[in-house]
N, C-alpha and C positions, 0 to 999 in steps of 0.2 A: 519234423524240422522245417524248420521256414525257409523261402528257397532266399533269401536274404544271405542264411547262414551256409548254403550248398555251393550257390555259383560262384565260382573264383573272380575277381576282379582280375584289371592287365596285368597287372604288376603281379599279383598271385603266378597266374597263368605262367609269365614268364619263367618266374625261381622254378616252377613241376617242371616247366619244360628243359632244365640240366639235368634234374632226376631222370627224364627220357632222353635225354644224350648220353652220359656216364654210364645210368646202367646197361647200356650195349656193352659195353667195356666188360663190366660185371660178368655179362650172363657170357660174354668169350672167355673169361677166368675161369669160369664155372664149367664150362664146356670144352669150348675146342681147342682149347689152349692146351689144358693137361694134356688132352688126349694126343694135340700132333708132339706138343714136347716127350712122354712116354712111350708113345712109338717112335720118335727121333730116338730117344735117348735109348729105347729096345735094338733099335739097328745097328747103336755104336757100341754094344755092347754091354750094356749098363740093365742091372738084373731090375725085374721089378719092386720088388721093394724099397732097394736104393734109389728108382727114380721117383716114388711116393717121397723117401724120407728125401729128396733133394729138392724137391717143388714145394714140403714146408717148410725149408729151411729158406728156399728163397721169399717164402710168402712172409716168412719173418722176418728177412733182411727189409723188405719192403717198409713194413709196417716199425719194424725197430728205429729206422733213419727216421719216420716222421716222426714216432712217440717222442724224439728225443727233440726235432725241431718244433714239433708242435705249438709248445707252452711260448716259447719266443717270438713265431711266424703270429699266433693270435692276438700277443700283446701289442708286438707289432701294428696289425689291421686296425687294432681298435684305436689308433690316431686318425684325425680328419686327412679323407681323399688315401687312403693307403690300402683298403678291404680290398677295391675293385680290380687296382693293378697286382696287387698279388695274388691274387684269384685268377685273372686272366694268365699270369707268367706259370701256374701249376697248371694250369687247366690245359694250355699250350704245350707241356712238357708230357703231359699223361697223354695227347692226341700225339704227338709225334712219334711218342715212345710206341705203341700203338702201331701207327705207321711203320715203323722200324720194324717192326716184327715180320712184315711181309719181305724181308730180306731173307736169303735162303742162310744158315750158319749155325756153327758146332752148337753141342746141345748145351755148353757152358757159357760161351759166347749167347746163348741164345736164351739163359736166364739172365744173364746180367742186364738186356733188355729189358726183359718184362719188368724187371726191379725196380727201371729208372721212370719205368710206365706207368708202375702200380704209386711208385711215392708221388709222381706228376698227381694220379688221381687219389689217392689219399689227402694229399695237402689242399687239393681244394678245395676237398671238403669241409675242412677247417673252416675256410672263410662260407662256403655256402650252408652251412650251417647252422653260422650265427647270421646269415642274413635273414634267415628268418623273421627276427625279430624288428627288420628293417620294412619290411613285405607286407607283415599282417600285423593282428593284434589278439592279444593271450586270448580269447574265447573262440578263436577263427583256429589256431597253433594246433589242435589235435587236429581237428580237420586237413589243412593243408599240408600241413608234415605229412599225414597219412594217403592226400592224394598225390603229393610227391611219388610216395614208394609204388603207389598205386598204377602212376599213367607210366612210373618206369617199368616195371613190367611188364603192361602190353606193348608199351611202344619198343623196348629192346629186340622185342620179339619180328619187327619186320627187317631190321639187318639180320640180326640173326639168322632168319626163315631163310634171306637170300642165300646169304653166305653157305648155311644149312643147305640148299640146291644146288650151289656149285658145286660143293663137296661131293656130294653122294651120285651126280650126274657129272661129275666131271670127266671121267670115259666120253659119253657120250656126245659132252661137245668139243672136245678133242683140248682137252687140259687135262696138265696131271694133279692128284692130288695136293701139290703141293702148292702149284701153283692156285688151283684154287683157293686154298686155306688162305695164301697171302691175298688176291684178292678182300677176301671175306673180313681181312684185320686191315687192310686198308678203308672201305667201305665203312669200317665200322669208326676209325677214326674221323672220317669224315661225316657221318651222321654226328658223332659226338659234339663238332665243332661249331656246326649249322645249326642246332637242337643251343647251343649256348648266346648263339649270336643275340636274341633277343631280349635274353636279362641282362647284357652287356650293354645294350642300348638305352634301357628304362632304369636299371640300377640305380638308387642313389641312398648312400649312405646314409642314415636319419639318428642313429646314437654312435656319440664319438667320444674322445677325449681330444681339445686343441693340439693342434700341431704346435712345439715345440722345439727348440735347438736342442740338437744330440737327440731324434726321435728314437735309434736304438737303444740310448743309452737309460731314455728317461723311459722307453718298454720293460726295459729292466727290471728297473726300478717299483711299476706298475707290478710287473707278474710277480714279483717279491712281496710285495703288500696283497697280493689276491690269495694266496699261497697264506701266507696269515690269516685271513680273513678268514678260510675256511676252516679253521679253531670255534670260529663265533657262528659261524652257519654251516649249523652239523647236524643239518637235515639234507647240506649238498653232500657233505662230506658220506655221510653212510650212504646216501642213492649211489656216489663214483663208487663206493667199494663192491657195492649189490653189482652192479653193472660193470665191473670189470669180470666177478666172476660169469654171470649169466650170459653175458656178450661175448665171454669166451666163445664159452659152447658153440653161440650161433656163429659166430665169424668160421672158425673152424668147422664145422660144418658145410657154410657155404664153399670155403677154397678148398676142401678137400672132400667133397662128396664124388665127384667123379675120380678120383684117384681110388679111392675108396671101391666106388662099384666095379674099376675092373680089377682091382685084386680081390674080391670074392666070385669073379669071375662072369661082370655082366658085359657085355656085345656092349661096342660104341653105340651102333642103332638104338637101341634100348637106353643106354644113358643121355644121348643127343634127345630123342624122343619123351622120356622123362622129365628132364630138368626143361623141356622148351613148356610140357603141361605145366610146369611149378609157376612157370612166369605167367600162363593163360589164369589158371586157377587164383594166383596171390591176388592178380588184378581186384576183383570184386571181394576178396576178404578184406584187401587192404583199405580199402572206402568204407567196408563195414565196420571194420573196427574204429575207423573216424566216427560213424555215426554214434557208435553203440558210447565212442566217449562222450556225447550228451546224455547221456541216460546213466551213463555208471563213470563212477572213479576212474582216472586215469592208473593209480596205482592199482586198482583189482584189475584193469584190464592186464597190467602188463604181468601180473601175477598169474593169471589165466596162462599166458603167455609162456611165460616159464615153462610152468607146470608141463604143460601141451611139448616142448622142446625134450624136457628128461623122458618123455613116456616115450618119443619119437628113437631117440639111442637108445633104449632098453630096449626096442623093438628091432631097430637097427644093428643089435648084438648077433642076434641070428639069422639074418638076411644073407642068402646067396640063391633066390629065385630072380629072374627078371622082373615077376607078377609083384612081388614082394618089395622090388624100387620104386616100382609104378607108384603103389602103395605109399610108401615111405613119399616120393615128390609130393603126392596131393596133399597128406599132413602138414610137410615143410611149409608148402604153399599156405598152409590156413596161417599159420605164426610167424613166415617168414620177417614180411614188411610190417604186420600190426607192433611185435615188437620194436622194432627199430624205429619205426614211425613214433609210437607213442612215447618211447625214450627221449626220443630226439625233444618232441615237444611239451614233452613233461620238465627239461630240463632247462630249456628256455624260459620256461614261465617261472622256474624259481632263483634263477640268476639277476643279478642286475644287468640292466637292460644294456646300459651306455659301456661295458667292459666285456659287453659279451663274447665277443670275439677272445678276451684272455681266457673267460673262465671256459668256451669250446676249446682252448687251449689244451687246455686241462684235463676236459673229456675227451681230449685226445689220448692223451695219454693210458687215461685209464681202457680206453676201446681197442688204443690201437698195440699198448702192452698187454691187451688181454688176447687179440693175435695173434701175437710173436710168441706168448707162453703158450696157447692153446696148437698153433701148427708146428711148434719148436717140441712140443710134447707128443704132438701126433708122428712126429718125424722119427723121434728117440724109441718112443716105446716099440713103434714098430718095426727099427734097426732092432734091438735088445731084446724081441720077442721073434721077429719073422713074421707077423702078423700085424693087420692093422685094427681086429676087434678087438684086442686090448688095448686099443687106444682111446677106441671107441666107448668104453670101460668106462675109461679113464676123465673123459669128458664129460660122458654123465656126472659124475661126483660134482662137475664145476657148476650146475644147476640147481642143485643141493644146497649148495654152500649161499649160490646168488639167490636164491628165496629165501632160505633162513635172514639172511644180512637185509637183504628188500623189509623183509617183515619187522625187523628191529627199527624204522624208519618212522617211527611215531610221530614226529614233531611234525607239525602242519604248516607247509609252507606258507608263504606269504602269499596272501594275493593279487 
């Protein structure tokens, strides 16, 4: 590959660098969040299962308010001068929410937080999303989508690590656990915010629709005609359906794998320790699956992809070794970001450019109601059963179903 097509430009550089502010956020979701919320929530009483099925219901709540703002918020953006401020007012509500968290308060009291945290960094993503398409250009789009995913993984990883030390030495420099932890979500809001500063500064919108009198009303208006339009391009139409089922899987998976390992009964040390390797490990898969899209189809890659995700939960059915998480992170690791990465940017390249922000809308929807089904079913099953491997079960099928519908995908998009 020519190094032409390798080194990011400033403006590149800047949009990776909120993939390395956010996903600090991410990998405390993924981590030490469950883990202080279910020992909170074990102290007040509250059995473990029910704090499992209460963390997807809140991860639902989360993702449900956006699915539903989504379609509006992108049509929205995609008027002149409108992407950056709404971008910056979610991006600012996910780093305070965040911040908040370092408050000490009930275990209920203390999802309703995370909730306003997660839809802060949810809805940004909407607009950074489609700024993609503002940053680069379609043959650059695998690429830097995939070093996006890529520099957030290692980079989450040095809040994290801190935060990670205060925790487990907190005895020893005379703080309590708790106080540590808040520490560690304060810390991590503020990488978030510094880590954004400099797309906020180089930003500039480059595909729009004119500003307009009644720009609400005439967003409207827009996402009603995009929403039509997807009758006549139904090569996006079947990629949203494949990717609502397949993205299931992975969303759930990420918010609900440490809930997960300690009801089959793995030590925080061991889940802390493993999911910090997912993030070390994802780094250099997620660059390579950028490369390998010069060489191969974006669609087989993310097919591989798939694929790699179902074999991971049939394996994941019988897991309750510590050795056997370990296990389980480094696999995640390979597919984690090359999916989402090559989603992302497979989907930009077959959208029009100038509404992109609607139709990210849209794949809002389908991502972030694949979510709320996906943690809303992992929550239920495992109320209903007492177990959360049949949920686990259950999630498998959703990769099934997202390959079959992937592969129905014949029409060749545009170029």
């Amino acid at each position: 590959m020519g190094k032409s097509l390798v080194k990011l430009n400033k403006l590149e550089r800047n949009w990776v660098l909120y993939d390395v502010g956010n996903s600090a956020f991410i990998m405390l979701v993924s981590t030490i969040i469950p883990i202080f919320f279910k020992n909170t929530a074990a102290a007040q009483g509250v059995s473990a299962a029910d704090s499992t099925a209460y963390w997807g219901y809140a991860l639902s709540a989360s993702t449900l308010i956006v699915a539903v703002l989504g379609p509006i918020l992108g049509a929205l953006a995609d008027t002149k001068g409108f992407k950056k401020p709404m971008f910056t007012l979610f991006m600012m509500l996910g780093v305070l929410g965040c911040a908040a968290l370092a408050v000490p308060m009930q275990w209920l009291l203390f999802l309703a937080v995370f909730v306003i945290a997660k839809v802060g960094f949810n809805g940004s993503l909407i607009f950074y999303d489609s700024m993609l398409s503002d940053v680069t250009i379609d043959d650059r789009m695998d690429y830097v989508s995939s070093a996006g995913f890529a520099w957030g993984y290692i980079g989450s990883c040095i809040p994290f690590t801190i935060s990670l030390g205060l925790i487990l030495f907190a005895d020893k420099i005379g703080l309590s656990a708790a106080v540590a932890t808040g520490i560690g979500f304060a810390l991590t809001s503020l990488w978030w915010l510094v880590a954004t500063l400099p797309l906020l500064k180089t930003y500039e919108q480059q595909y729009f629709v004119e500003a307009k009198v009644n720009p609400v009303g005439k967003a409207f208006q827009r996402l009603g005609r995009v929403f039509g339009e997807l009758k006549e391009y139904k090569h996006i139409l079947v990629f949203l359906i494949a990717y609502f089922f397949y993205i299931d899987g992975v969303h759930t998976i990420i918010g609900m794998a440490t809930s997960y390992g300690k009801d089959v009964g793995i030590s925080d040390n061991n889940l802390l320790g493993a999911l910090l390797l997912t993030q070390i490990v994802a780094f250099p898969c997620a660059l390579l699956f950028g490369r390998l899209s010069k060489k191969f189809k974006t669609e087989d890659l993310i097919k591989v992809c798939i694929v790699g995700y179902f074999l991971i939960t049939a394996f994941a059915l019988q897991l309750d070794k510590a050795w056997e998480f370990w296990t389980l992170a480094v696999f995640v690791a390979v597919f984690q970001g090359a999916i989402q990465a090559l989603s992302r940017s497979y989907y930009a390249k077959i959208v029009p450019k100038e509404k992109s922000s609607e139709y990210f809308g849209i794949y809002d929807i389908f991502g972030k109601g694949a979510s709320f089904a996906g943690t809303t079913m992992m929550g239920v099953v495992t109320q209903l059963t007492g177990s959360s491997k049949y949920a686990v079960g259950a999630i498998s099928i959703m990769f099934v179903i997202g390959y079959i519908v992937f592969r129905l995908n014949t029409i060749k998009p545009p170029n």
